[in-house]
N, C-alpha and C positions, 0 to 999 in steps of 0.2 A: 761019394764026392762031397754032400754035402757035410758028411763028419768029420771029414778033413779039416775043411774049410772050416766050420765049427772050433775044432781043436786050434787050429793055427793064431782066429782071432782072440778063440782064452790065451791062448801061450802069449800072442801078442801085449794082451790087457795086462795078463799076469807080470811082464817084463816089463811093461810102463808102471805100472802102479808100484812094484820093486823100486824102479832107478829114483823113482818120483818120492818114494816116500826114506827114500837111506838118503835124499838130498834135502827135503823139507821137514822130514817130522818131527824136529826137533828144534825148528822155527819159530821163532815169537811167542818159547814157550816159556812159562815161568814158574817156578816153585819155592813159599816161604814157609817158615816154621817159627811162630812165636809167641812168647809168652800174654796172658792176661794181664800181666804189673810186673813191675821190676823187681817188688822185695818183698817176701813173705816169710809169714813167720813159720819157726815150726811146725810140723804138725798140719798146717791150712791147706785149705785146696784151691789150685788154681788150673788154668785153663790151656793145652796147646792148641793153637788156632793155627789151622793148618789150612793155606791158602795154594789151589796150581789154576794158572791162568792160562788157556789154549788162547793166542790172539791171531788166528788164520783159518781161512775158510777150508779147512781139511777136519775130516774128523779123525779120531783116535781109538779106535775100537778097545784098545787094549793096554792101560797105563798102570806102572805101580809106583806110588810115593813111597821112598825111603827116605829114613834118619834116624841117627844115633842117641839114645838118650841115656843121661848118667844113671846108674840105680839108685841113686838117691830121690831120684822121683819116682811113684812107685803107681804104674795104670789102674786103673778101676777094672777097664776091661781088658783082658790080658789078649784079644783075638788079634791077631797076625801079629804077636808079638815072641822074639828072643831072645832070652839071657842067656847073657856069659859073666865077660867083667862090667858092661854096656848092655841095654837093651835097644834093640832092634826092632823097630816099626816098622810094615809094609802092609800099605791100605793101595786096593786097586780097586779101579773103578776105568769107566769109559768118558771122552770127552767129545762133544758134539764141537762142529768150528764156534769160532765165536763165545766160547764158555767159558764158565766160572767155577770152578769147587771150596766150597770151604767145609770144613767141619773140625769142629770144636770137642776137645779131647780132655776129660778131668784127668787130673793128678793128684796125687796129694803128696809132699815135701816130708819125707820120711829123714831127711839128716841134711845138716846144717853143709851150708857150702858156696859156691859160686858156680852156675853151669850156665853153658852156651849152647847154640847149634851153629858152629861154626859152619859146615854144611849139611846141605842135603839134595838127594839125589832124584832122578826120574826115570825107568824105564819104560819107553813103549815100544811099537812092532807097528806093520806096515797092515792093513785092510785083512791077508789072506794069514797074518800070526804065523810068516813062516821067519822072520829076520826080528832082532831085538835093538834097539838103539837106545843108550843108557850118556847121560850128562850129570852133571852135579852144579850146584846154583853155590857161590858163596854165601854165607845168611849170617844176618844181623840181629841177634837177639841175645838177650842175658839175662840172668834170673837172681839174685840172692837172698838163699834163705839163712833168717838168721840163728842165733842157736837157740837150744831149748831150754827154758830157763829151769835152774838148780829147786826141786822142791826137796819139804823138810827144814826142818826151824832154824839148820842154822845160820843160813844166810841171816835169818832174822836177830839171833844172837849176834853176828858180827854187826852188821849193822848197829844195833845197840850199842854194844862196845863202843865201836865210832862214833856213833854219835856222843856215848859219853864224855870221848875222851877229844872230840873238839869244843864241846862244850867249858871243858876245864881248861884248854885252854885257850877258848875267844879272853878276850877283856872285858870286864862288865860295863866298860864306858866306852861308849859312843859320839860320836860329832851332830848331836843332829842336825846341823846346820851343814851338813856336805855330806854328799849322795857319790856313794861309788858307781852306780849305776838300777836298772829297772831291771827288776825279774818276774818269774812267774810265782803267784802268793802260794803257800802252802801252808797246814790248818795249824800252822804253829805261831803263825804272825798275826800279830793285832792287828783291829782293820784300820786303827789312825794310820798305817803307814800305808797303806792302799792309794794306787795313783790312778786317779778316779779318768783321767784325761786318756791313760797310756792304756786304760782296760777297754775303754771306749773304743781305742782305735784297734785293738787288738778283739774285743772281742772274749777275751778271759781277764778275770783279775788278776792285776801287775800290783808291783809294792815297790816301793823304792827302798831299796838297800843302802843303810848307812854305812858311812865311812869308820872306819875301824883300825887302831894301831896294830890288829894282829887278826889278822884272818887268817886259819888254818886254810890248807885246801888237802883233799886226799890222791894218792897218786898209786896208780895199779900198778903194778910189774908183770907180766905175766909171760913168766918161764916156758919154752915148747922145745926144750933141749928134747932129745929122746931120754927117757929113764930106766930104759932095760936093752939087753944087745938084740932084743929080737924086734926093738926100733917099734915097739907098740905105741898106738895114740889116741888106744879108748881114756884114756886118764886124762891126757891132753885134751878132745872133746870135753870130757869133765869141767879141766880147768879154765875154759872157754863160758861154757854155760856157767860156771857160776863165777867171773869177771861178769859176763853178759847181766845176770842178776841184782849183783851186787850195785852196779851200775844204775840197774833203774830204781833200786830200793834208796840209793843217793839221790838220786834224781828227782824220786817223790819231794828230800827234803830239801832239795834247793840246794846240796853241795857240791860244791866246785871241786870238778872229779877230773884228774888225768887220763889218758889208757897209754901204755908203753908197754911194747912185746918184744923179742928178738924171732918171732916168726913172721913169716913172710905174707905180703899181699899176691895174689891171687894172678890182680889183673897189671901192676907195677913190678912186683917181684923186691919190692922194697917192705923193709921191718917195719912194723905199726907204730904209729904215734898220734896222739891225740891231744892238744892241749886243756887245761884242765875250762871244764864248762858244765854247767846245768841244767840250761832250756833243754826243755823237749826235742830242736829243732836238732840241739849238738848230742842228743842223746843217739838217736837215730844215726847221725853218723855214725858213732864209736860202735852203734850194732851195727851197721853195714860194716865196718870196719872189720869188726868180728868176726859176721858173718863168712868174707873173702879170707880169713887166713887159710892158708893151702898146706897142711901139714905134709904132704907128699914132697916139700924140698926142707932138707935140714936148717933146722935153725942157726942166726947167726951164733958165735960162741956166748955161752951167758957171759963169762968174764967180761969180755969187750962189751958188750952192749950196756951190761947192768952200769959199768963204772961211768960212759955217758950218761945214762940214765941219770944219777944218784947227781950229778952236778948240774941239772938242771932242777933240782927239789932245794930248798931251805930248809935247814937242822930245825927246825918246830913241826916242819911238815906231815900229816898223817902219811906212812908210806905203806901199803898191802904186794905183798910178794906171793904169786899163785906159781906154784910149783910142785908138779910129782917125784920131782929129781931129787937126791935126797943124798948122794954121794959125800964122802967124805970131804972133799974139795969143795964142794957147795955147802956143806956147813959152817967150814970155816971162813967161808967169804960172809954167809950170813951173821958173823959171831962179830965179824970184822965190819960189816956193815950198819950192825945193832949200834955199836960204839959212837960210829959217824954220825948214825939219825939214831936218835933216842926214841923216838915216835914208830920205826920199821916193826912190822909184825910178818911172820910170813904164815903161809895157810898151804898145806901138805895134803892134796886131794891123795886119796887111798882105797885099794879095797882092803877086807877084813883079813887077809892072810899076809897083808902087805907088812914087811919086818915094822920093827918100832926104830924109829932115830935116835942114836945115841948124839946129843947134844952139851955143848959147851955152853957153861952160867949163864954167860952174857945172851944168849938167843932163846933159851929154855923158857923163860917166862911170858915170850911175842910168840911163841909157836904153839897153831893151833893143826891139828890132823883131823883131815874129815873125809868118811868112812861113808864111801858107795859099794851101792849092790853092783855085782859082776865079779869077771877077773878077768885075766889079761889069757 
């Protein structure tokens, strides 16, 4: 009799603590997933800090945190981790009522990009782990890393070139009695022109920039049509990292740099644009910028974009064209383009098997081809 009785009150227990926990245990529970910093560079390591908060006096014998992470972030420690297109986290642990979990997960940012955890999920089970109950938390976080920057001299050769060739054509007379405005000094300017006031507030040496009948400014284009039918975009990354480059090697010198693309933002779904700027503060935009283009949606058409582009530049203007596309049709818009800005150069990221371009007079002499390791 008495093991009856026994049995009846387990069956009993067993049915309440069932009904009780497939209605509550997924009560006042909470799970986030986010980053260390917002923008990181390549290559860096940062942090997923992974936070699940039980706010009820029940415990949880038996929970797994899930969520999705892109491969471009790449674990340290690979344990409950799997790939496919997406890697796959599930960390379990147990939750007392009233508790806290965090812990803190390195990564390190293996390829340039934009990622989110748009969710993330929980599953737990009832005291006896014979029922499972799974939710998903919408989450707020987002990461971009930006690209890698172009090594090998010759970003530094193009840079040179540019620099030479606004050099020849600034004017050698200046107003000094009228300031275009305050920048940041860089080792090429005398210190009389140092603004002793505006460094003070800042914190770095500033210079006032004089006024000038003819300030060049440089203006990037950067092409992300696809350039082969199998729609490859290792050349495209290429031609990212070395705008991305080129950009800060202007930037050292204080020129007023463009960025204009026909590929797409990330988080807007709109094509890039950047007006032309040099502070540090507008450099870091144009690499966030960078960083979000999504080459997974095709670019707008070059034609149409380029020929917006080209009217908002001045025929003195330095203009840089990054481009793997190389078609016949895109030559002759370059040949046709050369004519309208005499200043246009374009730059033909390549690998070493990649055909050579047969070009027309007029672009033959602004066209420079630059030869990475890999292939497509």
């Amino acid at each position: 009799m008495e093991i009856i009785v026994l049995i009846v009150v387990i069956g009993i227990v067993f049915i309440v603590e069932s009904l009780y926990y497939r209605y509550h245990a997924l009560d006042n529970l909470d799970l986030s997933v986010y980053f260390s910093k917002d923008v990181a560079n390549y290559g860096e390591d940062v942090e997923l800090i992974e936070v699940a908060m039980n706010r009820k006096k029940l415990p949880l014998p038996f929970i797994i945190l899930k969520f999705e992470s892109p491969r471009g972030l790449e674990f340290y420690d690979m344990t409950n981790v799997s790939a496919s297109d997406h890697m796959y986290r599930e960390d379990m642990l147990s939750m007392k009522p009233l508790s806290k979990h965090t812990r803190r997960i390195k990564v390190q940012c293996v390829k340039r990009g934009y990622y989110t955890f748009p969710r993330v999920g929980i599953t737990t089970s009832d005291l006896f782990l014979t029922s499972r109950y799974n939710t998903n938390f919408d989450n707020q976080s987002e990461l971009v890393v930006l690209p890698e920057l172009a090594e090998g001299d010759f970003v530094e050769m193009l840079t040179s070139v540019t620099l030479s060739e606004l050099q020849r054509r600034r004017t050698l007379l200046t107003d000094p009695f009228t300031l275009s405005g305050i920048r940041e000094y860089v080792t090429t300017d005398p210190m009389n022109s140092v603004n002793w006031k505006a460094s003070a507030k800042t914190g770095e040496l500033m210079v006032n920039q004089r006024a000038s009948t003819n300030a060049p400014k440089v203006h990037i284009f950067l092409n992300l049509e696809y350039y082969n039918q199998k729609r490859s975009t290792s050349l495209l990354e290429k031609s990212i990292s070395l705008a991305y480059t080129y950009l800060c090697k202007l930037s050292e010198w204080g020129v007023q740099t463009s960025l204009h693309s026909n590929g797409h933002d990330a988080v807007n779904g709109e094509p890039l644009s950047a007006d032309p700027a040099a502070s540090s503060v507008e450099l870091e935009k144009k690499a966030i910028i960078l960083g979000r283009i999504d080459l997974k949606q095709a670019a707008v058409p070059f034609t149409e974009s380029f020929e917006n582009f080209l009217e908002l530049t001045d025929h003195d203007d330095f203009i840089v064209v990054i481009s793997p596309q190389a078609n016949a049709g895109f030559c002759l818009l370059m040949s046709d383009a050369k004519r309208r800005r005499p200043a246009l150069n374009w730059i033909m990221p390549a690998y070493k098997l990649t055909p050579e371009v047969e070009l027309e007079p007029d672009i033959a002499s602004s066209y420079m081809r630059w030869e990475v390791k890999g292939h497509d």
